[in-house]
DOKOLLUM-29535 format. One record per residue (C-alpha): residue number from 1; residue in three letters; x, y, z. Coordinates in steps of 0.05 Angstrom, whole numbers. Each point is the difference from the previous one (the first is absolute). Layout:
! residues N
> NUM; ALA; X; Y; Z
...
//
This chain:
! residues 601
> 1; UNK; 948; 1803; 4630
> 2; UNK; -5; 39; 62
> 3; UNK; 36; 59; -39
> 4; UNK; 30; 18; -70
> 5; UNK; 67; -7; 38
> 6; UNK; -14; -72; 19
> 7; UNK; -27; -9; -67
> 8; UNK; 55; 28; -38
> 9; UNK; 50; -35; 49
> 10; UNK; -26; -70; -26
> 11; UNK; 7; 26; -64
> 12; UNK; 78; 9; 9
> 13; UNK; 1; -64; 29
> 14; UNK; -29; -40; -62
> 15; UNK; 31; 33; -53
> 16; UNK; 35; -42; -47
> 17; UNK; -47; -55; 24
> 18; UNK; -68; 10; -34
> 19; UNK; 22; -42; -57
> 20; UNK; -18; -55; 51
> 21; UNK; -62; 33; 19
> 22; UNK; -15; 12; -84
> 23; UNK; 13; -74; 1
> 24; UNK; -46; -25; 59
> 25; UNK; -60; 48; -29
> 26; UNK; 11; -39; -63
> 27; UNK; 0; -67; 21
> 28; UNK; -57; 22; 54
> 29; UNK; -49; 22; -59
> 30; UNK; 18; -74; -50
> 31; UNK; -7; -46; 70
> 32; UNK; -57; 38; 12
> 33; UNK; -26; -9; -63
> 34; UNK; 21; -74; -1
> 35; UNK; -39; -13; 77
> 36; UNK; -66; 19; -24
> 37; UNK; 3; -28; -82
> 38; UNK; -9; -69; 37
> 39; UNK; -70; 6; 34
> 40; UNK; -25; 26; -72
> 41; UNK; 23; -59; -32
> 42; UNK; -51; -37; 45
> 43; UNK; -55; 42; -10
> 44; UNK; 3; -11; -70
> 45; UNK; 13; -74; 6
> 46; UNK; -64; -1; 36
> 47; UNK; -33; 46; -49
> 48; UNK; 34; -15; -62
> 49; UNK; 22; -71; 0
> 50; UNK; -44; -36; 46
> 51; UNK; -57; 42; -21
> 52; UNK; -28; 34; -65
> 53; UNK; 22; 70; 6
> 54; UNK; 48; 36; -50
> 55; UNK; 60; 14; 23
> 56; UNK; 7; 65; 33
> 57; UNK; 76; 5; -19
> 58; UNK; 42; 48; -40
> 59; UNK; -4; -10; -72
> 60; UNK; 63; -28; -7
> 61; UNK; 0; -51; 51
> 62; UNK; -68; -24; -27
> 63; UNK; 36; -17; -72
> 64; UNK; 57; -42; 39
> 65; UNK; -48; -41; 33
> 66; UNK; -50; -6; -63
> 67; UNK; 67; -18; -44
> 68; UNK; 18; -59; 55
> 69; UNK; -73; -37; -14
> 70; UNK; -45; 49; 43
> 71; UNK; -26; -12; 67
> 72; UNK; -23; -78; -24
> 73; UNK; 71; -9; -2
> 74; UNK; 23; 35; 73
> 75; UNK; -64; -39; 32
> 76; UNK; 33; -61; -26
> 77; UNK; 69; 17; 18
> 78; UNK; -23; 41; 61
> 79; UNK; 81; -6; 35
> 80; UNK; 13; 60; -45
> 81; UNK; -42; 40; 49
> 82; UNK; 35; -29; 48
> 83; UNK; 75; 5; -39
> 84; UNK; -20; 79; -8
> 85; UNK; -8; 12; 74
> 86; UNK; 62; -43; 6
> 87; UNK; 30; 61; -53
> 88; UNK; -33; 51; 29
> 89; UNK; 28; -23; 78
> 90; UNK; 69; 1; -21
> 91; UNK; -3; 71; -34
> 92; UNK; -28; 29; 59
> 93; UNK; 48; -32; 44
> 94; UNK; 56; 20; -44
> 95; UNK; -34; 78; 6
> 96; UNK; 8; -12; 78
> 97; UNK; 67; -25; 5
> 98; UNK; 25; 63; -37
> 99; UNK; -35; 41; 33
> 100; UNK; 26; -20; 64
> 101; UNK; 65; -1; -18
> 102; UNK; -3; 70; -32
> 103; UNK; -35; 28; 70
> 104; UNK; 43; -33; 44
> 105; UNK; 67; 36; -44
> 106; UNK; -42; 60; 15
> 107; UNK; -8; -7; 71
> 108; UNK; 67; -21; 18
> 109; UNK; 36; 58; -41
> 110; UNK; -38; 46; 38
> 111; UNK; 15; -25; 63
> 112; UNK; 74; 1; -23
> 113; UNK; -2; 76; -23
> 114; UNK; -40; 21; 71
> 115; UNK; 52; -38; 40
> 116; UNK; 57; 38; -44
> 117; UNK; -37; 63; 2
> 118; UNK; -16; -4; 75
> 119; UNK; 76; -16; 17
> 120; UNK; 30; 52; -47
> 121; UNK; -46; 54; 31
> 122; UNK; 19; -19; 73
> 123; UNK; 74; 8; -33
> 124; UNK; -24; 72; -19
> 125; UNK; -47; 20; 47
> 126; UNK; 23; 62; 58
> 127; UNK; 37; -17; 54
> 128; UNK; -62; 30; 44
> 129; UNK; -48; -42; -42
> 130; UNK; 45; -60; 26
> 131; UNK; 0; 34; 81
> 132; UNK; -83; -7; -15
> 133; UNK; -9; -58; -27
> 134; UNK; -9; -75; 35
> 135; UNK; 39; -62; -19
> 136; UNK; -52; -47; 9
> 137; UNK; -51; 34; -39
> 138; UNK; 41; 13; -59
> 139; UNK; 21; -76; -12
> 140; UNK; -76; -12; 4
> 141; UNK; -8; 53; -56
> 142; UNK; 52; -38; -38
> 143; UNK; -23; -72; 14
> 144; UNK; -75; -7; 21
> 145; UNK; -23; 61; -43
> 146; UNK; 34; -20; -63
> 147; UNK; -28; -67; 12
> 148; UNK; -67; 34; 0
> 149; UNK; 5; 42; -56
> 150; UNK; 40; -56; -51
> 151; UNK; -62; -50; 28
> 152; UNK; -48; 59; -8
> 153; UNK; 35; 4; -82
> 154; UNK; -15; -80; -12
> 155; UNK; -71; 14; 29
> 156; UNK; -14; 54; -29
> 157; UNK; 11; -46; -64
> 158; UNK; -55; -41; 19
> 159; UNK; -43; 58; 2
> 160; UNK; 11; 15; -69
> 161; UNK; -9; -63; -11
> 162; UNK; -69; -9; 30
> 163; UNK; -18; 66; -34
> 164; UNK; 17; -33; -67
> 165; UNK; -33; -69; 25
> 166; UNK; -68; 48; 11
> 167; UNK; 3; 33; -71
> 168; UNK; 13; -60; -40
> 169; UNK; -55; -41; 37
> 170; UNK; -43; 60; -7
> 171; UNK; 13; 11; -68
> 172; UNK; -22; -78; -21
> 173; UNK; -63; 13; 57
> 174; UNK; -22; 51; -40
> 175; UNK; 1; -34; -58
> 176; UNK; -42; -62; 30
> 177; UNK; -60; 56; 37
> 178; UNK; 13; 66; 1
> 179; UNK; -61; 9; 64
> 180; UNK; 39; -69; 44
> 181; UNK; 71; 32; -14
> 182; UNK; -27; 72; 22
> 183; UNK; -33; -29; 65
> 184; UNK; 61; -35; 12
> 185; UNK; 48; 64; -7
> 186; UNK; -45; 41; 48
> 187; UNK; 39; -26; 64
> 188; UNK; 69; 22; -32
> 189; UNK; -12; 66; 18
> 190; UNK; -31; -14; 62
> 191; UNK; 72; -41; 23
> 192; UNK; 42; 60; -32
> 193; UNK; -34; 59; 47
> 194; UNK; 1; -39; 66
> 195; UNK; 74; -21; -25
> 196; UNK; 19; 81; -8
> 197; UNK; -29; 13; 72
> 198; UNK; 30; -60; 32
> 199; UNK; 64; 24; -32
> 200; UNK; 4; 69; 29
> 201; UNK; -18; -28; 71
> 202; UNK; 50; -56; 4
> 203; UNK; 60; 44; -21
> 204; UNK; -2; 37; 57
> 205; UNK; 0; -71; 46
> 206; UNK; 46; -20; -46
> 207; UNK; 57; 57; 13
> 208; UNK; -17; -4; 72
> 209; UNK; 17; -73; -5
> 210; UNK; 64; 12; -36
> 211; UNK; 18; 53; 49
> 212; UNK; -10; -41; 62
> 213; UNK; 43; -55; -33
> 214; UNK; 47; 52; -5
> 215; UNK; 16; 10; 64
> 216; UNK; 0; -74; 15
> 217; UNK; 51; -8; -44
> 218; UNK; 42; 60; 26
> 219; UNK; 1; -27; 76
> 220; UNK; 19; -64; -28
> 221; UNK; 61; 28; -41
> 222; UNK; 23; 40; 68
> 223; UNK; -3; -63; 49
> 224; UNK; 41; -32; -61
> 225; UNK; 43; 59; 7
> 226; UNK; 10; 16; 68
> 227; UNK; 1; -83; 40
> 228; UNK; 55; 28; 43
> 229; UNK; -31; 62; 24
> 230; UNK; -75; -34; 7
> 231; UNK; 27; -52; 44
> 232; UNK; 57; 47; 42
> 233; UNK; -63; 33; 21
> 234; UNK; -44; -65; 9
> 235; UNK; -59; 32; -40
> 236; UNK; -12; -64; -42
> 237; UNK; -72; -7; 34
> 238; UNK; -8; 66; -18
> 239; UNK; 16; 3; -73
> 240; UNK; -49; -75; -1
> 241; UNK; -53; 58; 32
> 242; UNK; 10; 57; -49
> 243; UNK; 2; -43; -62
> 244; UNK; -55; -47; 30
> 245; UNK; -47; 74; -4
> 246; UNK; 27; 11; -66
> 247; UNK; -15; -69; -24
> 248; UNK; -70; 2; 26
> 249; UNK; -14; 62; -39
> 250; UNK; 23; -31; -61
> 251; UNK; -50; -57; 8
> 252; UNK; -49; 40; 21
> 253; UNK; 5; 46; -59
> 254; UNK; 5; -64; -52
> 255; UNK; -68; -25; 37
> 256; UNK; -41; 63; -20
> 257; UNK; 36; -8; -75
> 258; UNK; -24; -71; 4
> 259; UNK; -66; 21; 14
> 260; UNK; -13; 47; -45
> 261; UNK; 23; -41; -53
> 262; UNK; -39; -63; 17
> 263; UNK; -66; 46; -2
> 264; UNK; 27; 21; -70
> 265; UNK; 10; -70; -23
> 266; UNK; -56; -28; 36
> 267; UNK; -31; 61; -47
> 268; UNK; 12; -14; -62
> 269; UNK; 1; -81; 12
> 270; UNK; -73; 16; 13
> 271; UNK; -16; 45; -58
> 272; UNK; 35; -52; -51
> 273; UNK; -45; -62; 30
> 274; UNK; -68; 49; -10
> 275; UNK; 20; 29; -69
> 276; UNK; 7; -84; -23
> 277; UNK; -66; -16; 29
> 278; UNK; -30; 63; -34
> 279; UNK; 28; -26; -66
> 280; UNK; -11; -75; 13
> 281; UNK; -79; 27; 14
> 282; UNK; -8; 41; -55
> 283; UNK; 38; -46; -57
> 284; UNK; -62; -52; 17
> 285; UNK; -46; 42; -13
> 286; UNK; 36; 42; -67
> 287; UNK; 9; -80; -22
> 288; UNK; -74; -17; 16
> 289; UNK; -29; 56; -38
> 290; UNK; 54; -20; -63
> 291; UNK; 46; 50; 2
> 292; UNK; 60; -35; 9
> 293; UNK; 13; -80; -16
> 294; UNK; 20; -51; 46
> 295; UNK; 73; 6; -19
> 296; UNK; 10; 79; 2
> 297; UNK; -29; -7; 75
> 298; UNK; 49; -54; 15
> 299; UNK; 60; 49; -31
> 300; UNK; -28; 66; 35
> 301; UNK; -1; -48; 67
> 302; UNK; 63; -21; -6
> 303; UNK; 26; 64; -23
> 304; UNK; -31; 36; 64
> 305; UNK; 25; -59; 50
> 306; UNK; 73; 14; -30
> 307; UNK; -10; 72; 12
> 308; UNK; -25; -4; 80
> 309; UNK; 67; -18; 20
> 310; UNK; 44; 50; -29
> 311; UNK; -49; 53; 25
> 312; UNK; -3; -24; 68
> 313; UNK; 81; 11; -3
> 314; UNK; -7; 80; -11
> 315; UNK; -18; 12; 66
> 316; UNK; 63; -42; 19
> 317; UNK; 39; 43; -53
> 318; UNK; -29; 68; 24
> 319; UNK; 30; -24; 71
> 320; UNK; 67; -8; -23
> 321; UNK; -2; 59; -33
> 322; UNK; -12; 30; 52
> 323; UNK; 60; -21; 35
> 324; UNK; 45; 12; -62
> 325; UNK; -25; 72; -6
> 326; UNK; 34; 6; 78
> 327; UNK; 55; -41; -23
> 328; UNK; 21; 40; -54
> 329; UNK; -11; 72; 44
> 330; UNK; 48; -26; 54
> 331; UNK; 57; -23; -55
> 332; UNK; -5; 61; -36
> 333; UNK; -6; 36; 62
> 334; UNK; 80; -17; 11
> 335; UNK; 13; 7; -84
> 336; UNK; -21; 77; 1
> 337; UNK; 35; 19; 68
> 338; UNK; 53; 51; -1
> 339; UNK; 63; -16; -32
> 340; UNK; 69; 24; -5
> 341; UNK; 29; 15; -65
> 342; UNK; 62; -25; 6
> 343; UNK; 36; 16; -62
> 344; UNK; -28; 71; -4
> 345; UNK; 48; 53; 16
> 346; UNK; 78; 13; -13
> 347; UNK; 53; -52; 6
> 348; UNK; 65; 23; 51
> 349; UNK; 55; -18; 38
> 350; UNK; 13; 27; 69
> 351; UNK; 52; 47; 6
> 352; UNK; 0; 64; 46
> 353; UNK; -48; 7; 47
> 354; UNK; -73; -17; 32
> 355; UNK; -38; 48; 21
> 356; UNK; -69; 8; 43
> 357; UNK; -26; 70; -7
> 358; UNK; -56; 22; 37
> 359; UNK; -30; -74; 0
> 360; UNK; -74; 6; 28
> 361; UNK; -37; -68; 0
> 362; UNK; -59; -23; 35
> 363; UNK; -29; -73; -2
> 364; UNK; -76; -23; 21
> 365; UNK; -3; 81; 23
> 366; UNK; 50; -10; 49
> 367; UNK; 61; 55; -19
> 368; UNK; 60; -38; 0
> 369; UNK; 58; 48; -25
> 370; UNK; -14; 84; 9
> 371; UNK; 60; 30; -39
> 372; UNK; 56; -52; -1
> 373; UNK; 62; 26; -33
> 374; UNK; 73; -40; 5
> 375; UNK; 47; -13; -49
> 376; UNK; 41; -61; -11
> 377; UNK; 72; -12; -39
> 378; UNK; 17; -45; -45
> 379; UNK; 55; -49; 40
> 380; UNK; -26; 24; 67
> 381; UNK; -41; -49; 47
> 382; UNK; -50; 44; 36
> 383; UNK; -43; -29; 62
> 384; UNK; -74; 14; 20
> 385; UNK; -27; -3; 71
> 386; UNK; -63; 16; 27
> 387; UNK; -59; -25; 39
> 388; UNK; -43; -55; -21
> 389; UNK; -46; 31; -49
> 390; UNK; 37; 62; -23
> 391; UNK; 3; -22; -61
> 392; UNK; 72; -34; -10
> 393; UNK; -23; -52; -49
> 394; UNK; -45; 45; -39
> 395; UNK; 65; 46; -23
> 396; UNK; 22; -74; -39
> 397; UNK; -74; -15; -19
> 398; UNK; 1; 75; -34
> 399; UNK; 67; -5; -23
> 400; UNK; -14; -64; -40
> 401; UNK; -73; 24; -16
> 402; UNK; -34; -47; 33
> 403; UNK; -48; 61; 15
> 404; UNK; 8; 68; -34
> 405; UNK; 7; 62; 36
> 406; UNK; -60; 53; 12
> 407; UNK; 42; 64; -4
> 408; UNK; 67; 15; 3
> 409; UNK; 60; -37; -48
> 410; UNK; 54; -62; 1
> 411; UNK; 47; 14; -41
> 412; UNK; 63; -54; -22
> 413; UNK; 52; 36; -37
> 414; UNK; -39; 70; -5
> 415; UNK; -63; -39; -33
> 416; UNK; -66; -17; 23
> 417; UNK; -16; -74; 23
> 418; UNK; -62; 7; -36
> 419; UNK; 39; 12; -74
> 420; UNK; 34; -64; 11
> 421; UNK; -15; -63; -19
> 422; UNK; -28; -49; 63
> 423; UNK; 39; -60; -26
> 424; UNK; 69; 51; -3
> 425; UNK; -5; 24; 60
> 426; UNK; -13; -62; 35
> 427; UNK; 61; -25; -36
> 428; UNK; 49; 48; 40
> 429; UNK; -40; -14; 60
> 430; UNK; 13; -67; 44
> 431; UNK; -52; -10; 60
> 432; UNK; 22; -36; 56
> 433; UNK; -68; -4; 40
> 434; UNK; 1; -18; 74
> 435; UNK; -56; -63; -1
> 436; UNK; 33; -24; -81
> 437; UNK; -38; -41; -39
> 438; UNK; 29; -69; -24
> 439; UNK; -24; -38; -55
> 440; UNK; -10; -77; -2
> 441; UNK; 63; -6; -34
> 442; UNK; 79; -21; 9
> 443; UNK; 40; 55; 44
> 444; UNK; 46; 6; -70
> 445; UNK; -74; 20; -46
> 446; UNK; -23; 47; 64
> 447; UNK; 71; 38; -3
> 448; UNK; 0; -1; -77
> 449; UNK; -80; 17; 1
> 450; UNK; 16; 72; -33
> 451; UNK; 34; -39; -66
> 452; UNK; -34; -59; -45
> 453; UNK; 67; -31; 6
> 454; UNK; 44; -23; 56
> 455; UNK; 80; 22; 5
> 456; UNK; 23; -43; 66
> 457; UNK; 63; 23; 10
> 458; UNK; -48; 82; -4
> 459; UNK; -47; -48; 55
> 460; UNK; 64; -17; 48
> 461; UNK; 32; 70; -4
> 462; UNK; -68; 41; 24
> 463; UNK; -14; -54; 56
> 464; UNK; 70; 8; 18
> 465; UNK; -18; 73; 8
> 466; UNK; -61; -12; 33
> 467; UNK; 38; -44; 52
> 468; UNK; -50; -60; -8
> 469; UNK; 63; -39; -58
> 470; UNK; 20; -38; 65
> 471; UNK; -77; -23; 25
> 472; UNK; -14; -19; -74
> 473; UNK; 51; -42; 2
> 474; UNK; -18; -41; 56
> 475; UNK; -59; -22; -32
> 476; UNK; -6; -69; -28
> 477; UNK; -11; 32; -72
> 478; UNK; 32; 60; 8
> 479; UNK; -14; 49; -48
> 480; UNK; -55; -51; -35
> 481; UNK; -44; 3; 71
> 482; UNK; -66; 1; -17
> 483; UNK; -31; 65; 40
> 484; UNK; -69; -27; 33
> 485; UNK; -60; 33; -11
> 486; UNK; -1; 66; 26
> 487; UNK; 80; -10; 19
> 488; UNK; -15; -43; 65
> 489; UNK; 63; -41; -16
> 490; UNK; 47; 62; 24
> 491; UNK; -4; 46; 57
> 492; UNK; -23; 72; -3
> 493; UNK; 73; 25; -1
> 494; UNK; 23; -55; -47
> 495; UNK; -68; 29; -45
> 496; UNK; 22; 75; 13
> 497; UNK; 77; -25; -27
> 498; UNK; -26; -40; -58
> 499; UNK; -40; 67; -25
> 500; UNK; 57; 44; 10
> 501; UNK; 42; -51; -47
> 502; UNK; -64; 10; -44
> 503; UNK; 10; 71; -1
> 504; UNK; 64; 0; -8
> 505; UNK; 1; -48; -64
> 506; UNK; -53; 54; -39
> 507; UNK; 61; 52; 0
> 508; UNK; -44; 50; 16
> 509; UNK; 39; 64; 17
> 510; UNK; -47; 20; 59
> 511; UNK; -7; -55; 54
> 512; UNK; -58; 13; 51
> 513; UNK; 9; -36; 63
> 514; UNK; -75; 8; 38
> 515; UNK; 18; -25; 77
> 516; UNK; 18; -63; -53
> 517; UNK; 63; -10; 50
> 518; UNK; -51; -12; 69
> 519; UNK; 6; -74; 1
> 520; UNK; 78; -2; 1
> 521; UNK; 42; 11; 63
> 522; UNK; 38; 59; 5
> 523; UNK; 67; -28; -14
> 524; UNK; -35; -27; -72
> 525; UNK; -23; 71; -8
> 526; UNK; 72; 29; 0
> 527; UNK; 25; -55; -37
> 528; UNK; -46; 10; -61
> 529; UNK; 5; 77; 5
> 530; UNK; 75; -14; -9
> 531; UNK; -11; -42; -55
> 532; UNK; -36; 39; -47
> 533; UNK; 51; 63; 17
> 534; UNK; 56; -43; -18
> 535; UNK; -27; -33; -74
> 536; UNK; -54; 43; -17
> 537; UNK; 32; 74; -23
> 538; UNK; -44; 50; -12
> 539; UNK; -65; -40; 23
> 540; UNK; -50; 61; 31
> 541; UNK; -28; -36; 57
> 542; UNK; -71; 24; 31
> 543; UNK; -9; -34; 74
> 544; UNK; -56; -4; 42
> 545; UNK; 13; -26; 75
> 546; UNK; -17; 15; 68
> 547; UNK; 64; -25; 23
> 548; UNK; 53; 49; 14
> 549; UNK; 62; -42; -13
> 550; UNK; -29; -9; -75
> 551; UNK; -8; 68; -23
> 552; UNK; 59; 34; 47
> 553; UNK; 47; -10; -60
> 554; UNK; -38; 33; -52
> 555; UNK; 18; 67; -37
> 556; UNK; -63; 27; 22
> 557; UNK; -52; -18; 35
> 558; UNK; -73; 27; -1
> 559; UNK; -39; 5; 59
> 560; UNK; -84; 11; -20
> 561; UNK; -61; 25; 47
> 562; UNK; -59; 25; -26
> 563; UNK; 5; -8; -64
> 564; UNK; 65; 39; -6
> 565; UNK; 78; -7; 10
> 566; UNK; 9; 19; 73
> 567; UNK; 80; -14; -9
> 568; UNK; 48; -22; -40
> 569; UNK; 81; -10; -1
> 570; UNK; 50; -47; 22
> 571; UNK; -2; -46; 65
> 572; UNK; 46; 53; 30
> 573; UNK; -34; 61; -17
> 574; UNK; -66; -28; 22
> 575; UNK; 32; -13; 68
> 576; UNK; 19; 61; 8
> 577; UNK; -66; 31; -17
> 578; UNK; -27; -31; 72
> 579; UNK; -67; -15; -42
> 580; UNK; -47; -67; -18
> 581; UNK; 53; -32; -33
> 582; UNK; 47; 9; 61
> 583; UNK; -44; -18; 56
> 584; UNK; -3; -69; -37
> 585; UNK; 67; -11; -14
> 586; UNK; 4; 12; 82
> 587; UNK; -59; -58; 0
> 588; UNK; 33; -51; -42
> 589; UNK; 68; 15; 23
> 590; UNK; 19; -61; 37
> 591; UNK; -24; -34; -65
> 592; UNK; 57; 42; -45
> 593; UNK; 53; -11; 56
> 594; UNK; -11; -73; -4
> 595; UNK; -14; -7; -67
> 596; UNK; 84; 32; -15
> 597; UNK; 31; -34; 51
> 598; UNK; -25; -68; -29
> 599; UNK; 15; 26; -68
> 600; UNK; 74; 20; 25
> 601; UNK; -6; 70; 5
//
C-alpha cells in the first residue's frame, strides 16, 4: 500500500469477508498440493514400476500398494496409474472451482462496500469539499477504480496462489536434489527485486495515468451537462479540440505504462526461459554422474516447466498492483474527506429570532463579510440586495452551514448554529436556489423529494402555492410527468416553481428564496408572493433578488457593501433615505409601475 491509510482503508473494506479469503488460502494450498502429486506419480512409475527402484513413497502409501499385489500387479493393471491421475484431476479441479468461487464472493463484496462507502461519504462530505471536487472524476473513482482494486483482489489471489504453487513444487524439488532445486530457486529472487523496483516506478505513471483519465472523464460529464450552452455558443469544435489534447495525453501516458511494463515482462519472460535451460543443463549432467535417476529428472523437469509460467505472471501481477495501489489512494482519497456530522448537536424548533452578529467570513482568502450584524423575526419576510458578489448567497450558505463562520456568531433562537444539529437545522430551513436542481424523477417524487412517502393532495396544495398547479396540469401525465434528466422537460421558471412547491412541502419554517423567482415574469412574482402571505402564517421568509418589485413588500430589507449592512428598513424608508437602494428603485421604476398596473393596482 502506498500508505497505512490506504492499507487500513482496504482493511475496512474486507471486513466480514476474509472468511472467503480463509477459504481460497485453503483450497489454494490442497489444489496446490493436488497439481504437483501428479508429476511424482510418474517419476516413480518410471522408477518404481517400470524400473527396479524402491519406492520412494511415504510409508503408508507403500503398504497400500504392497497389500494390492505390489508393483507386478500395477505393471499389469497399469490404468490405475492412469485412474489415479484421473482422481487426482478431479480433486484439484474441485480445489479450483472453490477457490474461485470463494475469491470472486470476495471481490464482488468489496466492490459493493467501496461503492456504498464512496456514495455515503459524498452524502457526508463538506459542502466546500463538494464546490472542489469534479463530477467526472469522482464517478471514475467509483466505477473504473473499484474495478481496479476488486480485479486487483481476484489477482492478488493468484499471487498467493503462485506463491503456494512455488513452495509446494519446491518442497517435492528438494526432496528429488537438494543442489537442481537450489539452482533452480536462485532466479526467484532475482524476479522479486527487479519486481520491487519496477513497482515503485510504474506507480507514479500509473497515478499520472489515472489523473489524466480524470479529467477526460470530467469534460465529458460537462458537455453531457451543459448541450444547450456548448452549442448556443457554437464551441462544439472546440470542446472536440480540448478533449482531443486531453485524450492524446491519456494515450500518451498509457504508451510509456505500456512500455515499461513490456520491458518488465519481456524481463522476467527472459529470466524464466534461462533459469529452465540452466536446470535442463545441469539435470544431464547431476543424472550422468548418478545422482538422480531417470524418473526424479523427468519429475524435477516437469515440476520446473509448471513453475516458468506462474513466475513469468509476477511481473504481470506486480503491474497491476501497481495500478491497484493508485486505485485504492484515489477511492480513499474521497472516503477520508471532510464530513459533516450531521446528527451532532442539539435538536430545536424555530421560534424567535435569527440573528447574524458580527459575521466575518472569508473564502479562497478573499474576505467576503467584515462585521455583518441584522436581525430577523420570526413571521417577518426580510429582503437582501446587493451587487453581484457581495455576498447575498453566502448569508443562506452560512445560515444552513454549508460553510462555518471564521469569527463572529449566528445565532437561531439565542443559540449558536454550531450547537445545533446539521440535519435540525436544515429541517426549519427550505432553499429555494435560483438554477434548482431536478431529479430524473415524476414532478409529484421531485415536490415530495424531502419525505419517503408521497401525500398528493400535500403535492397539489404547494404547487398551487407555487403557481405552477395550472402548468402541471396541462401535461399529458400531470402530476406523474416524468422530469428529464437534468429537468429539460420544463422551463427555467416552471423548474424555479416546481422547487418552491418542493420547499414548501418540507414545512420548513424558514423559506430562502435565492433570486429563485428570476425566471418568472413579474406578474408570477406578485402572484406567488401573494400566495404564500395568504396560506402560509407565520412562514419567516429570507429573499434574495435584484428586482425591486420582489423585495419592495418586505418588512425589511437589507442592503450589503463591503462586507457589511450599508441599509436596512422598509421600501419606504429606504426611499426616503435617497441612498443605493433608492437610486435603483429610480432604475427599475418603469418595471414596478408596469408590473402593478398589470397586476391591478
Amino acid at each position: 500500500m502506498k500508505n497505512k491509510k490506504d492499507f487500513m482503508y482496504l482493511h475496512h473494506q474486507m471486513k466480514k469477508n476474509y472468511r472467503y479469503f480463509i477459504i481460497s488460502l485453503i483450497f489454494i494450498s490442497l489444489g496446490a498440493f493436488f497439481e504437483f502429486l501428479g508429476p511424482r506419480i510418474i517419476g516413480v512409475t518410471i522408477d518404481s514400476i517400470i524400473g527396479n527402484s524402491p519406492f520412494d513413497l511415504p510409508i503408508y502409501i507403500t503398504d497400500i500398494i504392497n497389500s494390492i499385489g505390489g508393483k507386478d500387479f500395477i505393471l499389469a493393471n497399469i490404468f490405475i496409474i492412469s485412474l489415479a491421475f484421473i482422481i487426482i484431476t478431479l480433486f484439484s479441479a474441485s480445489c479450483e472451482r472453490i477457490r474461485l468461487k470463494a475469491t470472486n464472493i470476495l471481490g464482488e463484496n468489496v466492490g459493493y462496500n467501496m461503492r456504498k462507502d464512496i456514495f455515503n461519504s459524498l452524502q457526508s462530505a463538506t459542502f466546500a469539499y463538494h464546490k472542489n471536487i469534479k463530477t467526472g472524476d469522482i464517478i471514475q473513482r467509483c466505477s473504473t477504480d473499484i474495478d481496479i482494486v476488486r480485479n486487483f483482489i481476484l489477482e492478488f489471489n493468484n499471487l498467493i496462489r503462485i506463491c503456494a504453487k512455488i513452495i509446494v513444487a519446491y518442497i517435492f524439488m528438494f526432496g528429488i536434489s537438494f543442489n537442481l532445486a537450489l539452482i533452480s530457486f536462485i532466479t526467484i529472487p532475482l524476479i522479486t527485486i527487479v519486481s520491487i523496483i519496477f513497482n515503485s516506478r510504474v506507480i507514479k505513471k500509473f497515478t499520472e495515468a489515472d489523473e489524466a483519465e480524470g479529467k477526460m472523464s470530467a469534460q465529458v460529464q460537462e458537455n453531457l451537462t451543459a448541450p444547450r450552452v456548448i452549442r448556443a455558443f457554437a464551441r462544439q469544435k472546440g470542446e472536440v479540440d480540448d478533449f482531443d489534447k486531453k485524450n492524446q495525453i491519456f494515450a500518451d501516458l498509457w504508451i510509456k505504462v505500456g512500455d515499461l511494463l513490456t520491458v518488465f515482462w519481456a524481463s522476467t519472460g527472459a529470466f524464466a526461459i534461462v533459469q529452465e535451460m540452466t536446470v535442463i543443463c545441469f539435470a544431464i549432467v547431476f543424472s550422468a554422474s548418478g545422482s538422480i535417476s531417470p524418473g526424479e529428472v523427468i519429475t524435477f523437469m516437469i515440476f520446473n516447466s509448471m513453475l516458468s509460467q506462474p513466475i513469468s505472471m509476477v511481473g504481470r501481477l506486480v503491474g497491476n498492483m501497481g495500478k491497484a495501489v493508485v486505485a485504492i489512494n484515489r477511492i480513499s482519497e474521497v472516503s477520508y474527506c471532510d464530513k459533516e456530522d450531521y446528527d451532532k448537536g442539539l435538536n430545536f424548533v424555530f421560534e424567535n429570532e435569527i440573528e447574524f452578529k458580527d459575521v466575518h467570513f472569508s473564502f479562497d482568502n478573499e474576505v467576503i463579510f467584515n462585521g455583518l450584524s441584522f436581525k430577523i423575526k420570526k413571521g417577518e419576510t426580510v429582503a437582501i440586495l446587493g451587487a453581484s458578489g457581495s455576498g447575498k448567497t453566502t448569508i443562506l450558505s452560512l445560515l444552513s452551514r454549508f460553510y462555518d463562520v471564521s469569527q463572529g456568531k449566528i445565532l437561531i433562537d439565542g443559540i449558536n448554529i454550531n450547537q445545533i444539529s446539521i440535519t435540525s437545522l436544515r429541517q426549519n430551513i427550505g432553499m429555494v436556489m435560483q438554477e434548482p436542481f431536478l431529479f430524473s424523477k415524476t414532478i409529484s417524487q421531485n415536490i415530495a423529494f424531502s419525505s419517503a412517502n408521497i401525500n398528493h393532495s400535500k403535492v397539489i396544495s404547494c404547487a398551487k402555492i407555487s403557481d405552477i398547479d395550472e402548468s402541471i396540469q396541462k401535461f399529458t401525465n400531470g402530476y406523474d410527468t416524468l422530469i428529464g434528466e437534468k429537468g429539460v422537460t420544463v422551463s427555467g421558471g416552471q423548474k424555479q416553481r416546481i422547487a418552491i412547491a418542493r420547499a414548501l412541502y418540507a414545512d420548513a419554517n424558514i423559506l430562502c428564496f435565492d433570486d429563485s423567482l428570476s425566471a418568472v415574469d413579474t406578474v408570477t412574482d406578485l402572484r406567488i408572493r401573494k400566495n404564500l402571505q395568504e396560506n402560509i402564517l407565520d412562514m419567516t421568509q429570507i429573499i434574495i433578488s435584484q428586482r425591486i418589485s420582489t423585495l419592495m413588500d418586505a418588512n425589511n430589507i437589507i442592503v450589503i457593501a463591503h462586507g457589511k449592512v450599508i441599509e436596512s428598513g422598509n421600501h419606504d424608508h429606504l426611499c426616503n433615505l435617497n441612498g443605493i437602494y433608492n437610486e435603483i428603485v429610480h432604475i427599475q421604476q418603469d418595471i414596478i409601475d408596469q408590473t402593478n398596473m398589470e397586476a391591478g393596482e
